[in-house]
C-alpha positions as CSV (number, residue, x, y, z in Angstrom):
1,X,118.2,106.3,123.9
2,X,117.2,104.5,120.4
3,X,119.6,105.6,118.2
4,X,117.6,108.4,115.3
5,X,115.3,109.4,118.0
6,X,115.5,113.4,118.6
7,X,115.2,114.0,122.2
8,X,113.6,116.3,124.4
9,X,116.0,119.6,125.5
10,X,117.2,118.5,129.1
11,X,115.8,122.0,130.2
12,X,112.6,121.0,129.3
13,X,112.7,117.6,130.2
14,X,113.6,118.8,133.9
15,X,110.4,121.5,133.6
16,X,108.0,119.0,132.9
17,X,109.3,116.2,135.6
18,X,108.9,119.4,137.9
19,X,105.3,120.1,136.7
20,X,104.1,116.3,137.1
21,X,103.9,116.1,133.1
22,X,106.4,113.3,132.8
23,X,106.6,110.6,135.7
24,X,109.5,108.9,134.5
25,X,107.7,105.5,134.3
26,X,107.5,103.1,131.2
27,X,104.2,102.3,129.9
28,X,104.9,98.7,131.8
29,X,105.0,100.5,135.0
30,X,102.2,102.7,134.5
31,X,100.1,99.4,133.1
32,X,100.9,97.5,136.3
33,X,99.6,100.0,138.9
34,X,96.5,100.0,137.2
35,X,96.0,96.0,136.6
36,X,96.6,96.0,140.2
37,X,94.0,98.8,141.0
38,X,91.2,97.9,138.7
39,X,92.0,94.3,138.8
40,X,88.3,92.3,139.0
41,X,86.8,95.3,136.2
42,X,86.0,94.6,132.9
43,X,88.8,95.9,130.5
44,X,88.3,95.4,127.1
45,X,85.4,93.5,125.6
46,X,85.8,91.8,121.8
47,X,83.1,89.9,120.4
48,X,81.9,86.9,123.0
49,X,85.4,87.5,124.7
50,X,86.0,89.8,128.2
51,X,88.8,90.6,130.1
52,X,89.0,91.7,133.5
53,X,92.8,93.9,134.0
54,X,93.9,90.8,135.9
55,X,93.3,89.0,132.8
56,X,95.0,91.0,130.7
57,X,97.9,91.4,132.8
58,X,98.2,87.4,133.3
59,X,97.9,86.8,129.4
60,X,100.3,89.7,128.9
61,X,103.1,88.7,130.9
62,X,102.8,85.3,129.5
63,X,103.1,86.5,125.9
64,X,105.8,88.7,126.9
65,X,107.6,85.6,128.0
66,X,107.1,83.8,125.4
67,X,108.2,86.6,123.1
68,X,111.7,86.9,124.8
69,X,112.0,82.9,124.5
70,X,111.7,83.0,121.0
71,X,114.2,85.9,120.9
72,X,112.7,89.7,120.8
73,X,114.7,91.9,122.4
74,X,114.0,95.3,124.6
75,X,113.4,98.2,121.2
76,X,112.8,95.6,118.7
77,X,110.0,97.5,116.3
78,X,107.7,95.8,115.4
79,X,104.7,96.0,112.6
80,X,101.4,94.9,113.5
81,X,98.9,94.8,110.7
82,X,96.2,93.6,112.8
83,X,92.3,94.2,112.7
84,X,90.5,95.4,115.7
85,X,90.9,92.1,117.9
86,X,91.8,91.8,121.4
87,X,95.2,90.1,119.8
88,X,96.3,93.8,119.2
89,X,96.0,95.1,122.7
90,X,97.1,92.2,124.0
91,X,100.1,92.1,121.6
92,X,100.3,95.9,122.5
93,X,100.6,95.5,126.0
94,X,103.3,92.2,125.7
95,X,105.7,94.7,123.8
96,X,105.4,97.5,126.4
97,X,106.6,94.7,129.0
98,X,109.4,93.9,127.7
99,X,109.9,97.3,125.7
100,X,109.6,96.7,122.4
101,X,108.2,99.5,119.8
102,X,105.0,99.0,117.8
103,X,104.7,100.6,115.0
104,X,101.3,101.9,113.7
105,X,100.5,100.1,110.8
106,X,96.9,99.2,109.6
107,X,95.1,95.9,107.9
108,X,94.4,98.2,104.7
109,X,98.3,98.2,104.4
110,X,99.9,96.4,101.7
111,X,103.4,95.4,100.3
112,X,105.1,98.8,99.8
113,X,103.5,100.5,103.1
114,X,104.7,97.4,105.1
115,X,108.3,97.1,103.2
116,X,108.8,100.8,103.9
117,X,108.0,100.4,107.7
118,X,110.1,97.8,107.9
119,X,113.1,99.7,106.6
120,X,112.8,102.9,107.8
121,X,112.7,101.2,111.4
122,X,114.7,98.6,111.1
123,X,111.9,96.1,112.8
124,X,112.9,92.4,113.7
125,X,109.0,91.7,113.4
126,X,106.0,92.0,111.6
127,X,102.7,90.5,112.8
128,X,99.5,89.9,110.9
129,X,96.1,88.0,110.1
130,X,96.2,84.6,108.0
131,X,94.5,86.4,105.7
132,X,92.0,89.9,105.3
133,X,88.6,89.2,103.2
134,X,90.6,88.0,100.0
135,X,93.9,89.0,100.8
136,X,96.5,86.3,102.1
137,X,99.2,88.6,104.1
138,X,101.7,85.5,104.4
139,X,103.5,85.7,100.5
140,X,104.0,89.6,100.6
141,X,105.3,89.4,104.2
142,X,108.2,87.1,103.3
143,X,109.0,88.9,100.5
144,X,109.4,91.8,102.7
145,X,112.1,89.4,104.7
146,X,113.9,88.6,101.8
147,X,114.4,92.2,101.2
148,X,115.1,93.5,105.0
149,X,117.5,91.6,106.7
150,X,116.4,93.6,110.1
151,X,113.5,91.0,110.0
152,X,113.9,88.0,111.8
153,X,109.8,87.4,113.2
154,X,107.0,86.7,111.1
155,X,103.7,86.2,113.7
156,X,100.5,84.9,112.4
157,X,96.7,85.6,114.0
158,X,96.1,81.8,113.4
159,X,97.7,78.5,112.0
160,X,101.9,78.9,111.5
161,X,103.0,78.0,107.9
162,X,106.7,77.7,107.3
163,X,108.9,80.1,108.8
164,X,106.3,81.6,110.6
165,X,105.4,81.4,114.3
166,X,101.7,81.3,115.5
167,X,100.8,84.7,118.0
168,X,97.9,82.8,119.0
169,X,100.1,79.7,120.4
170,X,102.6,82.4,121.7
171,X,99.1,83.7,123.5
172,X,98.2,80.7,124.8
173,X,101.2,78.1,125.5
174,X,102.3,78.6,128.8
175,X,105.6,80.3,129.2
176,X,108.7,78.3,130.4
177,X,110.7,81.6,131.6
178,X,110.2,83.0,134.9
179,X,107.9,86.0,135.7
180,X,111.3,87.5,137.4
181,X,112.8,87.9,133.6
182,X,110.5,90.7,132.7
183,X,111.7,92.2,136.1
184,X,115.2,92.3,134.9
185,X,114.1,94.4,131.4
186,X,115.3,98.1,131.8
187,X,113.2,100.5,130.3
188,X,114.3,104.0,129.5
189,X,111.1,106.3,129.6
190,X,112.4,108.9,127.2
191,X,112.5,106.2,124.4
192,X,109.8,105.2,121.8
193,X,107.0,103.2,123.5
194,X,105.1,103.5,120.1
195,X,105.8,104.9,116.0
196,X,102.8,106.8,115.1
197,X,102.7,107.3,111.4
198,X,102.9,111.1,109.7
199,X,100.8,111.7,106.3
200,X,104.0,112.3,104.7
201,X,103.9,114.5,102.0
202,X,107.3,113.3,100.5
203,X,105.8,110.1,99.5
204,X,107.7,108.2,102.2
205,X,105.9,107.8,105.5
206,X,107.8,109.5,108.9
207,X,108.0,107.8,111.8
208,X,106.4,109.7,115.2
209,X,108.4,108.6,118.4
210,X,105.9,109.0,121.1
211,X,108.0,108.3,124.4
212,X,106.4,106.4,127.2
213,X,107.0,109.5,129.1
214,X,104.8,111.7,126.9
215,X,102.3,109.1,125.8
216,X,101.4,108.5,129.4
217,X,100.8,112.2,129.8
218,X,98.7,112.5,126.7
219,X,96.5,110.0,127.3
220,X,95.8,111.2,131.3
221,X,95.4,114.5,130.0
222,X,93.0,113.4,128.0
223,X,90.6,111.1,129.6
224,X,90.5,113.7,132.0
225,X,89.3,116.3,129.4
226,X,87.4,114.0,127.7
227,X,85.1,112.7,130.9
228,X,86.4,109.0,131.0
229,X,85.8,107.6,134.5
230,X,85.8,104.1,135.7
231,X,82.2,103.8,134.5
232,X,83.3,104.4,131.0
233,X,82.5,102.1,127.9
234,X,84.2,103.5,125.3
235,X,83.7,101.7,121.8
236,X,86.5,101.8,119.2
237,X,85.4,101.2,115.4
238,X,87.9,103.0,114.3
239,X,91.4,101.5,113.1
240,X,93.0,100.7,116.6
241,X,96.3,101.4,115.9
242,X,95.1,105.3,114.9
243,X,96.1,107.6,117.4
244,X,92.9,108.5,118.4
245,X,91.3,105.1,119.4
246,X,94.3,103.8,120.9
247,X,95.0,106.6,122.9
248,X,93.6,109.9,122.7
249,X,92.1,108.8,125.5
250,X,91.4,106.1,123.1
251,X,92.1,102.4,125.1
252,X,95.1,103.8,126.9
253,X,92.8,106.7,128.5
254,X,90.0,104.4,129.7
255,X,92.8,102.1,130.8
256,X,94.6,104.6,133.1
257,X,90.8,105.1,134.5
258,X,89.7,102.3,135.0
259,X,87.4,101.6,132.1
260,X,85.9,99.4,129.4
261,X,86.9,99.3,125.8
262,X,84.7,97.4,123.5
263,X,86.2,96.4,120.2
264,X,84.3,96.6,117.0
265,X,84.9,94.8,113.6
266,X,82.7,97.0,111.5
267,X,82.2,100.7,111.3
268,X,79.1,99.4,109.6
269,X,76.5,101.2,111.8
270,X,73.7,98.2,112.5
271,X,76.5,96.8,113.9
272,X,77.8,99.9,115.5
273,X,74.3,100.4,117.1
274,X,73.8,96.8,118.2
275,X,76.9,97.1,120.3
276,X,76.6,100.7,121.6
277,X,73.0,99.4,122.3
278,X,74.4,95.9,124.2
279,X,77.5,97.1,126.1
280,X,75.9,100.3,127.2
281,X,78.6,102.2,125.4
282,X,79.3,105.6,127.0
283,X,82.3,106.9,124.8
284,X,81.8,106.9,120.4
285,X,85.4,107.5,118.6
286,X,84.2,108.8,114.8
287,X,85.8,110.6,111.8
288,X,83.1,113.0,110.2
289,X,82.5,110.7,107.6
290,X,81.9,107.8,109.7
291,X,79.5,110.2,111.4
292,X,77.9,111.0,108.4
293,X,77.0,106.9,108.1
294,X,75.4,106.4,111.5
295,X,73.1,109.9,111.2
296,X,72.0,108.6,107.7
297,X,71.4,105.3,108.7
298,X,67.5,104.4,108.2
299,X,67.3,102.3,111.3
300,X,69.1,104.6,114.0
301,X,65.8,104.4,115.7
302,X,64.9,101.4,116.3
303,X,68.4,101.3,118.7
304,X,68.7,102.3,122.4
305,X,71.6,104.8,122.1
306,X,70.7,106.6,125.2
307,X,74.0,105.5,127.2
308,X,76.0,107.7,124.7
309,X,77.6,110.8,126.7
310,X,80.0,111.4,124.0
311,X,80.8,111.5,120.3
312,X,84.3,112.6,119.8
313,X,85.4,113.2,116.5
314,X,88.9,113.8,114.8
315,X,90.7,113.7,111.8
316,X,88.4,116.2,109.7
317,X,86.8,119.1,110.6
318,X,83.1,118.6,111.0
319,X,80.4,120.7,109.5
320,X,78.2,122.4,111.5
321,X,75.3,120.8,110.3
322,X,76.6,117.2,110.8
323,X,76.9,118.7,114.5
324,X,73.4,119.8,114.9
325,X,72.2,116.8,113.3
326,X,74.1,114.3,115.4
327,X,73.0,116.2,118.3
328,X,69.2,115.6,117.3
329,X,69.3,111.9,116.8
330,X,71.8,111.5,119.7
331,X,70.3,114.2,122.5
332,X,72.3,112.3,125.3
333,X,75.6,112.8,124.4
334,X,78.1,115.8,124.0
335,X,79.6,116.0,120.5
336,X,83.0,117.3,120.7
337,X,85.3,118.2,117.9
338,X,89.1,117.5,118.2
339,X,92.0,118.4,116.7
340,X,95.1,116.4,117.0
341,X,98.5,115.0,115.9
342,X,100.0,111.8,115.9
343,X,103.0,114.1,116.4
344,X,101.6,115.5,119.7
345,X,99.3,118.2,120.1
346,X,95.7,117.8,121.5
347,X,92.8,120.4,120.9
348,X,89.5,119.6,122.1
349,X,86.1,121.9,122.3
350,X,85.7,121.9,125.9
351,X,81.8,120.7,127.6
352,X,81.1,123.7,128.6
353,X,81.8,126.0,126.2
354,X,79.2,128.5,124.5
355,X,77.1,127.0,121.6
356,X,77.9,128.7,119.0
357,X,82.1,128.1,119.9
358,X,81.3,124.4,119.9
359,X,79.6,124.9,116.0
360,X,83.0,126.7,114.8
361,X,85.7,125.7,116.2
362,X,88.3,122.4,116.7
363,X,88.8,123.3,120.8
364,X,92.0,124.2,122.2
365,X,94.8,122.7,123.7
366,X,94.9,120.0,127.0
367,X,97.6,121.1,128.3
368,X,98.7,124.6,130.4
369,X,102.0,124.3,128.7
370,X,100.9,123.4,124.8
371,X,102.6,126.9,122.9
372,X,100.4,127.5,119.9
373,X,101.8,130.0,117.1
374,X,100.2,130.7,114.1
375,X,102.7,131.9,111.3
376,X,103.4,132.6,107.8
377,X,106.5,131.4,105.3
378,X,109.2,132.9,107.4
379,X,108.2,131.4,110.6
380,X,106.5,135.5,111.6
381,X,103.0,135.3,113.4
382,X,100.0,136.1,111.7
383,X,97.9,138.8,113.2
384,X,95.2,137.6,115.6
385,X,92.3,136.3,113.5
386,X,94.2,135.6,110.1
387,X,94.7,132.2,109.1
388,X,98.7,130.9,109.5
389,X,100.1,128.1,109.6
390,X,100.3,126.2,113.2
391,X,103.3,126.0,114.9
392,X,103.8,124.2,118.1
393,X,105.6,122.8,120.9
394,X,105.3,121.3,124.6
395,X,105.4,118.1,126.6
396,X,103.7,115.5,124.6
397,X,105.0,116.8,121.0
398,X,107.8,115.6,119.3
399,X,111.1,116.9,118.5
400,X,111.8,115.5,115.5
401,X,111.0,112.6,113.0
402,X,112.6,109.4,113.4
403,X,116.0,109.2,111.6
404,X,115.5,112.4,109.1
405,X,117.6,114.6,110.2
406,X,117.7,116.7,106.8
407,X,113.7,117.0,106.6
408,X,113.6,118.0,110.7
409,X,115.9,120.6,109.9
410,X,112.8,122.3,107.4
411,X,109.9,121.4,109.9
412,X,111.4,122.1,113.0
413,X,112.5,125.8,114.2
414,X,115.8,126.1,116.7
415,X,114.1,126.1,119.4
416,X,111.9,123.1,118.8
417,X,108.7,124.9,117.6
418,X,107.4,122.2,114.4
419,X,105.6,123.5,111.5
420,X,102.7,120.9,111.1
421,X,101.0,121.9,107.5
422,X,98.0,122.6,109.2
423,X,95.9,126.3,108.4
424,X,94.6,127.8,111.3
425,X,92.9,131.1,112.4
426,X,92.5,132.4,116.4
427,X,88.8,132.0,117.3
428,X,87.8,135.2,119.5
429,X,86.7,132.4,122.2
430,X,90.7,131.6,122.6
431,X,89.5,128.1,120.7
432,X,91.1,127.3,117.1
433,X,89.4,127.1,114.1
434,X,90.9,124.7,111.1
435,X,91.0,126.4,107.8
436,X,92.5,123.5,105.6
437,X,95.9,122.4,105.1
438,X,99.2,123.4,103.4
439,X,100.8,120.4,103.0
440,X,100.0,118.3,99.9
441,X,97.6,115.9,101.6
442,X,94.2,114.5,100.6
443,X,91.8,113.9,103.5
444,X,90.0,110.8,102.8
445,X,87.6,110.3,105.5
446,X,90.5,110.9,108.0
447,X,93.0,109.0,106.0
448,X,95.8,110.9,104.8
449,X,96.8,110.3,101.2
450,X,100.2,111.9,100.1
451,X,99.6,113.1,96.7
452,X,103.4,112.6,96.0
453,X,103.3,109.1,96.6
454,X,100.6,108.3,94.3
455,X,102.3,110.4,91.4
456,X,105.3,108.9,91.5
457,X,103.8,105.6,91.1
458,X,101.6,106.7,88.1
459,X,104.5,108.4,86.6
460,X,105.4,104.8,85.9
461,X,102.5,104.2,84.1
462,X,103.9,104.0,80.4
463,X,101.3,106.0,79.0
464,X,101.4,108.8,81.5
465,X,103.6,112.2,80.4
466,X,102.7,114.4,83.6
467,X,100.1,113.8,86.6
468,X,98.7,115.9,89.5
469,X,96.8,114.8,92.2
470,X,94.3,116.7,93.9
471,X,91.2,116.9,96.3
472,X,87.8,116.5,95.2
473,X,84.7,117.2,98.1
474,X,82.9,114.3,98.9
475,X,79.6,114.4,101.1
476,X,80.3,111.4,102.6
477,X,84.1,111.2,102.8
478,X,85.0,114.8,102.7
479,X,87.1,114.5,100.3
480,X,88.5,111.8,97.4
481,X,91.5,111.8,95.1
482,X,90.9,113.0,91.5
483,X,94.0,112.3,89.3
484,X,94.8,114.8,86.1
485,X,97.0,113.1,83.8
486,X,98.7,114.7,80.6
487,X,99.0,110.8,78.0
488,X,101.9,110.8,76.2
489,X,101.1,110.9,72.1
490,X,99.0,108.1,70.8
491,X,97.9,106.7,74.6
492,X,94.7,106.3,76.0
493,X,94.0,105.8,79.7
494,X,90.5,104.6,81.5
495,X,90.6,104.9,85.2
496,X,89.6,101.2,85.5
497,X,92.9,100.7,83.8
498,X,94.9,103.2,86.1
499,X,93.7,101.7,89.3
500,X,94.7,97.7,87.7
501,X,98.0,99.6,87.6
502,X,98.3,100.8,90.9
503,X,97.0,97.6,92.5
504,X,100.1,96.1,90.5
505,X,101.9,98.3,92.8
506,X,100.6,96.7,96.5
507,X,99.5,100.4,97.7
508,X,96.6,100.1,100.2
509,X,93.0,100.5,98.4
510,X,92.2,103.7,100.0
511,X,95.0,105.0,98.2
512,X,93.6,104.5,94.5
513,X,92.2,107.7,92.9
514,X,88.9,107.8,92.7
515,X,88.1,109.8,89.2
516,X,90.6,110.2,86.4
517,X,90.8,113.9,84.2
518,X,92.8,113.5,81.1
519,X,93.4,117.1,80.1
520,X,96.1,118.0,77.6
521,X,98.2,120.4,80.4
522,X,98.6,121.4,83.9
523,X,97.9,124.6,84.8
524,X,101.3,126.5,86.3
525,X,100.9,129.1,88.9
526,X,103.0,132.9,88.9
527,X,106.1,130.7,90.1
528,X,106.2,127.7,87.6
529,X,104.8,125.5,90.2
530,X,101.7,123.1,88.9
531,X,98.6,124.7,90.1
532,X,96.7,122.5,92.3
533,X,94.1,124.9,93.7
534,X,93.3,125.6,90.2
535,X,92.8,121.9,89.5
536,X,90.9,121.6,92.3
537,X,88.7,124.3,92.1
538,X,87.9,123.0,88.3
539,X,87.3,119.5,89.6
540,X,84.8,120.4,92.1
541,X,82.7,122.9,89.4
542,X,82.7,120.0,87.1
543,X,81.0,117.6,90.1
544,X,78.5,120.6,91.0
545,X,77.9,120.5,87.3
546,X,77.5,117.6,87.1
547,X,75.0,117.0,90.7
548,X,73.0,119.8,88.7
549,X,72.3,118.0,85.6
550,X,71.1,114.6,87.3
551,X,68.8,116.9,89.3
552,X,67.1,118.6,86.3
């Protein structure tokens, strides 16, 4: 096993071979039962391009070879910052073959997200686009190299310049090792097939492992709860590397059932429309406030959309109106909350349960075997109906973070329950219902900001004395990032100027706050701590102040 990855009690590894949870198979293996099976169907469409599962297998094996020719190595990480192009799964699919470990990086990442991946893994490999509207990835990536000596691979979506090599000739130029070499690779199932990504409320990103074992599982379980069939067209808009798209079913799930994923550039919703409208697209991954674009969208009628049977969104929880709204404009389909963790844990409202339970609540769990607790401080369950804290546990959750062993010893209990930040209360329905979170996250239209991160970087700020960072509602977005900054004597700040600063830093745009408060102190609670709910709750009366006066 990888050495830093916290592995699965044998007790309960044996219980869940013994329920049929865990098959013992790598990804690879489970992949090539189904490229077999499904072999002349359609399995991912992007842009003009298609791919029937014999294609993909054939293309794959071929960049696997070429992969090991050049010199990657069975649990080599690796750090994609690719859009969503058919490169990704393709690339995705190469490194299960061979068993190397993606790691869930996105395009929006910038020098210090893709420096810290690369050291808190140890990857040999980062892989990326020429360049993203404006932005060349190229200089920042070999600055990374120079600084991680782990990193040996530097792969380019396009034309290699020095010291790089080209993923699309490593696609495309035939391999001169023998299929029998990928026959040879030994994959245990208990290690990483994948790093998901954690919020991280420390400032410093965690790494998820998600075992092929357990990934496998969690994408089965479900497609199956989710309705994907063979006859599925499931569009992902969404960052492909998210959990969700990629395999909540995501691709994975319509993969194990024979289905079709269709890739789309744009969460712009014309676009969105015009392919749900041209593929016949069956499945729709959203975040609320993605959501929120396509019901507000002037033109949603002049679209066919009737081959939707499902909207499935994640990552926020979803206001009942948006619900009922979205269920208006699109009558066809089903749209079903979720909750889940790139740690694990799946919660999804079921299709048939009572109206009023799919309004309120985030579902509950896939699996017979999920153990749910809600709890307070010291780890003591909440009475049934009061919010606590979730807890949880079972055969597709982790056991601990990659290579922290001090912070798994806070989140995790003895006997392997985690603590996930999360607020919860028990729905009378047996169904959860998400009451916020109490970790120190802002919820940016499903990305997680860690407020930490951002405050340490403004700290630096030579003007800045103190800083908190809260959550402001958004109608669109759920919520933004309003920073409160105490100046030191004689400074001025403008938040034009503190977002310069920040870009100065290389943090990821959706990072930058989005309204700057310069008060003369932070408010401290009963304990000395900086009060954030009372920032929070002052931010958000100044915005409904403010919404009140442009209305007069």
């Amino acid at each position: 096993m990888l050495e830093g990855v916290v592995p699965f009690p044998p007790e309960d590894q044996k219980r869940w071979r013994e329920k049929g949870y865990w098959q013992d198979k790598s990804l690879a293996q489970e992949f090539a039962v189904l490229f077999e099976r499904y072999a002349d169907r359609v399995a991912l469409i992007a842009g003009e391009r298609q791919y029937t599962y014999r294609d993909i297998d054939r293309i794959t094996d071929n960049l696997a070879l070429n992969l090991l020719e050049i010199g990657m190595q069975p649990l080599d990480r690796v750090v994609p910052t690719l859009p969503n192009v058919a490169e990704f799964v393709l690339l995705y699919v190469a490194l299960q073959k061979i068993g190397g470990i993606p790691i869930a990086a996105l395009v929006t990442h910038r020098y210090m997200e893709i420096s810290q991946f690369v050291k808190l893994s140890g990857a040999t490999t980062c892989v990326y686009p020429e360049k993203q509207g404006d932005f060349r990835f190229g200089p920042i990536i070999e600055r990374v190299q120079q600084e991680s000596p782990s990193l040996k691979f530097r792969l380019v979506l396009g034309t290699a310049g020095p010291g790089e090599l080209s993923l699309t000739e490593l696609i495309e130029r035939p391999a001169k090792l023998a299929r029998s070499e990928l026959d040879r690779i030994a994959i245990d199932p208990t290690d990483p097939a994948m790093f998901q990504l954690s919020g991280g409320t420390t400032g410093i990103p965690k790494l998820i492992p998600r075992t092929h074992n357990d990934y496998a599982y969690n994408s089965k379980t479900a497609a199956d709860v989710c309705g994907v069939t063979g006859d599925t067209v499931m569009l992902i808009a969404l960052p492909i590397a998210h959990n969700l798209p990629l395999a909540c079913p995501g691709i994975q799930g319509a993969f194990f059932k024979g289905g079709s994923a269709v890739l789309s550039l744009t969460t712009r919703p014309k676009e969105v429309f015009g392919l749900i409208q041209k593929q016949r697209a069956t499945h729709l991954k959203v975040v609320p406030a993605f959501l929120i674009r396509l019901i507000n969208e002037p033109s949603i009628g002049e679209y066919d959309l009737s081959s939707l049977r499902l909207i499935q969104s994640g990552g926020q929880r979803m206001q009942p109106e948006v619900r009922l709204r979205t269920h208006r404009l699109f009558p066809t389909a089903f749209v079903q909350e979720n909750f889940g963790m790139s740690e694990g844990l799946l919660m999804f409202v079921r299709w048939d349960d009572p109206e009023e339970v799919k309004l309120e609540t985030c579902g509950r769990p896939i699996c017979p075997d999920d153990e749910v607790k809600l709890i307070d401080d010291e780890w003591r369950e909440v009475p049934a109906g009061e919010v606590g804290e979730l807890a949880c546990r079972g055969p597709y959750t982790l056991r601990g973070y990659f290579g922290v062993p001090e912070y798994n010893a806070r989140q995790f209990a003895p006997d392997g329950f985690f603590r996930t930040g999360d607020l919860m209360r028990l729905h009378p329905s047996g169904n959860y219902v998400v009451e916020g979170r109490g970790k120190d996250l802002i919820n940016r239209g499903g990305e997680k900001i860690s407020a930490e991160e951002v405050e340490n970087l403004i700290l630096m700020h030579p003007a800045v004395e103190n800083i908190a960072c809260v959550p402001m509602p958004d109608p669109n977005l759920g919520e933004k990032m309003c920073a409160f900054v105490v100046l030191r004597e004689g400074h001025s700040l403008t938040l034009n100027e503190l977002t310069a600063f920040l870009m100065d830093k290389e943090i990821a745009k959706f990072k930058l706050p989005e309204r700057l408060e310069i008060v003369p102190d932070l408010p401290v609670s009963t304990f000395g701590k900086v009060s954030k709910k009372a920032l929070a709750e002052a931010v958000a009366k100044k915005l409904e102040a403010e919404r009140t006066a442009k209305s007069l």
